[in-house]
C-alpha positions, 0 to 999 in steps of 0.5 A: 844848265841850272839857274845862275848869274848872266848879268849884272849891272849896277848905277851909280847917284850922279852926286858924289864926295870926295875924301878930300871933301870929307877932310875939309867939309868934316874934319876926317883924317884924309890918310884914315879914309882912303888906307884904312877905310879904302875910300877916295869917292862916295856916291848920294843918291839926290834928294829926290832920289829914292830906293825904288829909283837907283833900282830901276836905273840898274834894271834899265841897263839890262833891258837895253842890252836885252830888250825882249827880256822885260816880258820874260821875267818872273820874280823880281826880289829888291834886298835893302834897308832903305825902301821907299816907304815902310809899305808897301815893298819896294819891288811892286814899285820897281814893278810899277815903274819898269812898267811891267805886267802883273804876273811877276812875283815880286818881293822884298829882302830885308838884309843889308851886307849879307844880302846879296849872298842870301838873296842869290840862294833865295831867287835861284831856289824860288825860279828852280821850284816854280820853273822860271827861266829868269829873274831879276835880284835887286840890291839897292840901298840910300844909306846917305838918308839915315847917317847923321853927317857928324857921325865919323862912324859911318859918313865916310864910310857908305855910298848909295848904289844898286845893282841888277843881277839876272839870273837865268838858264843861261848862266856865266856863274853857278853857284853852288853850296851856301852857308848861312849864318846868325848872331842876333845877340849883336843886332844892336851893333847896327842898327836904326832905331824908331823916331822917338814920337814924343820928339818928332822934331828929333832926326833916327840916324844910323848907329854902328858900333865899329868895334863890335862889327870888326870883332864880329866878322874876326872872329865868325867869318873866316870860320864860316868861309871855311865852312863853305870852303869844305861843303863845297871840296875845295880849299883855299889855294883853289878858289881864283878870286875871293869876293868878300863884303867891301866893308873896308880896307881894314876888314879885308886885309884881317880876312886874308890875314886870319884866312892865311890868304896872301893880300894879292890880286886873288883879294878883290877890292873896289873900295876905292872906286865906289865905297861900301855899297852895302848889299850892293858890293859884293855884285859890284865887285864881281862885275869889275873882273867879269871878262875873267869870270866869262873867259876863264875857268875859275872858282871864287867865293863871295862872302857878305856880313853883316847887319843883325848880325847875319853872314854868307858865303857861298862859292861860284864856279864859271860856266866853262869850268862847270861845263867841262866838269858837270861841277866838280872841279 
């Protein structure tokens, strides 16, 4: 069996917001955030809450269903935005506190919403050439310490969160053929600048340019998406489940509609229940239909966009469907 996804576990801060919060603390239009946006809950990571923390939280939840597990991983890779410091990497941390030996290869992925696509293909690849059994892929993100609360671009928008994936020989989804992609004449559209030295005084908040992100993934992602759809032989009326980046109702609903995808149950949102947890949505929504994923034979593309500008896509088939068929459905 190649390597593959046996579990994923995800943490959520404790502290979290409502969008009815968001109405009256900020002004929002509650209707916007939770049709438009798809958010009814935010979740904030607490002030002494780091990265490296939401991390080994998601991490803890395998090791207590797998206990024997944390003398058998081999490469821990941490995909976020947000480290704890600018060095060291945030995955020796999450090494540090997991208390976990020394022959570990761990590093870190600086992707944001396309993360989890990349990092899927880049740990799956580093465990097969080097003949690891398992492996862990760490997303995890506090998006909430560098968005200015003034800011209506982003404040109702993000959530912290992270989210462990073991990948292992022992899968319930394999992936198969990734497509990969760069715009970085769009890197500006998302982006955190350097504090300005000559006024320290003076906070770096995120910036997003909306605009240019929607007409970014418009226009690049459902060609992409078909791209994968076509590497991989299949087409759109074959795929079970279509697992796109949560970056908003919005977002979702022109994917599906520029894809000719009925905006049906195939369509997975969680929006409502977490918000846009950046590289940590995509894992998150393939866990709420995971009985399906480890019962059913199935097929579903998962797809991240996002910062720099960066997308992937890739197609993931259940264990029981690559079983029959060695694959090919």
């Amino acid at each position: 069996m190649p390597v593959g996804i046996e579990m994923i576990e995800y943490f959520l801060p404790v502290r979290s917001i409502t969008s009815e919060e968001l109405a009256v603390n900020f002004g929002f239009d509650p209707f916007f955030v939770e049709e438009k946006i798809g958010v009814k809950k935010l979740y904030i990571a607490g002030d002494d809450e780091n990265t490296s923390d939401l991390a080994v939280r998601a991490v803890e939840k395998i090791f207590i269903k797998k206990p024997e597990l944390k003398d058998k991983i081999r490469v821990i890779a941490v995909c976020t935005q947000t480290p704890d410091y600018q060095l060291p990497h945030t995955s020796a941390i999450v090494q540090k506190k997991l208390g976990l030996g020394n022959g570990i290869a761990c590093f870190d992925l600086g992707l944001g919403c396309s993360g989890f696509v990349y990092g899927l293909s880049v740990v799956k690849s580093f465990m097969e050439d080097n003949n690891f059994d398992y492996g862990l892929l760490i997303t995890a993100e506090t998006y909430s310490k560098i968005i200015d609360v003034k800011d209506k671009n982003t404040k109702a928008l993000f959530s912290d969160a992270s989210a462990a994936t073991l990948l292992s020989r022992e899968p319930y989804l394999i992936p198969q053929k990734f497509t990969f992609g760069t715009n970085g004449d769009g890197y500006e559209s998302l982006i955190l600048r350097p504090k300005n030295m000559t006024k320290p005084q003076e906070a770096n908040y995120l910036y997003m340019d909306g605009r240019g992100i929607f007409e970014f993934v418009a226009t690049i992602i459902p060609e992409d998406l078909r791209r994968c759809l076509e590497i991989n032989h299949l087409r759109d009326d074959e795929i079970d489940y279509f697992v796109f980046h949560q970056a908003s109702n919005f977002m979702i609903d022109t994917l599906s509609k520029k894809m000719g995808i009925p905006n049906d149950k195939r369509i997975i949102k969680c929006l409502d229940r977490f918000g846009n947890t950046v590289s940590s949505s995509i894992p998150i929504a393939i866990d709420t239909i995971s009985d399906d994923c480890k019962n059913k034979r199935l097929k579903i593309l998962i797809s991240g966009f996002g910062v720099g500008l960066s997308w992937a896509s890739t197609m993931l088939f259940t264990k029981r469907g690559y079983e029959n068929v060695r694959g090919n459905y």
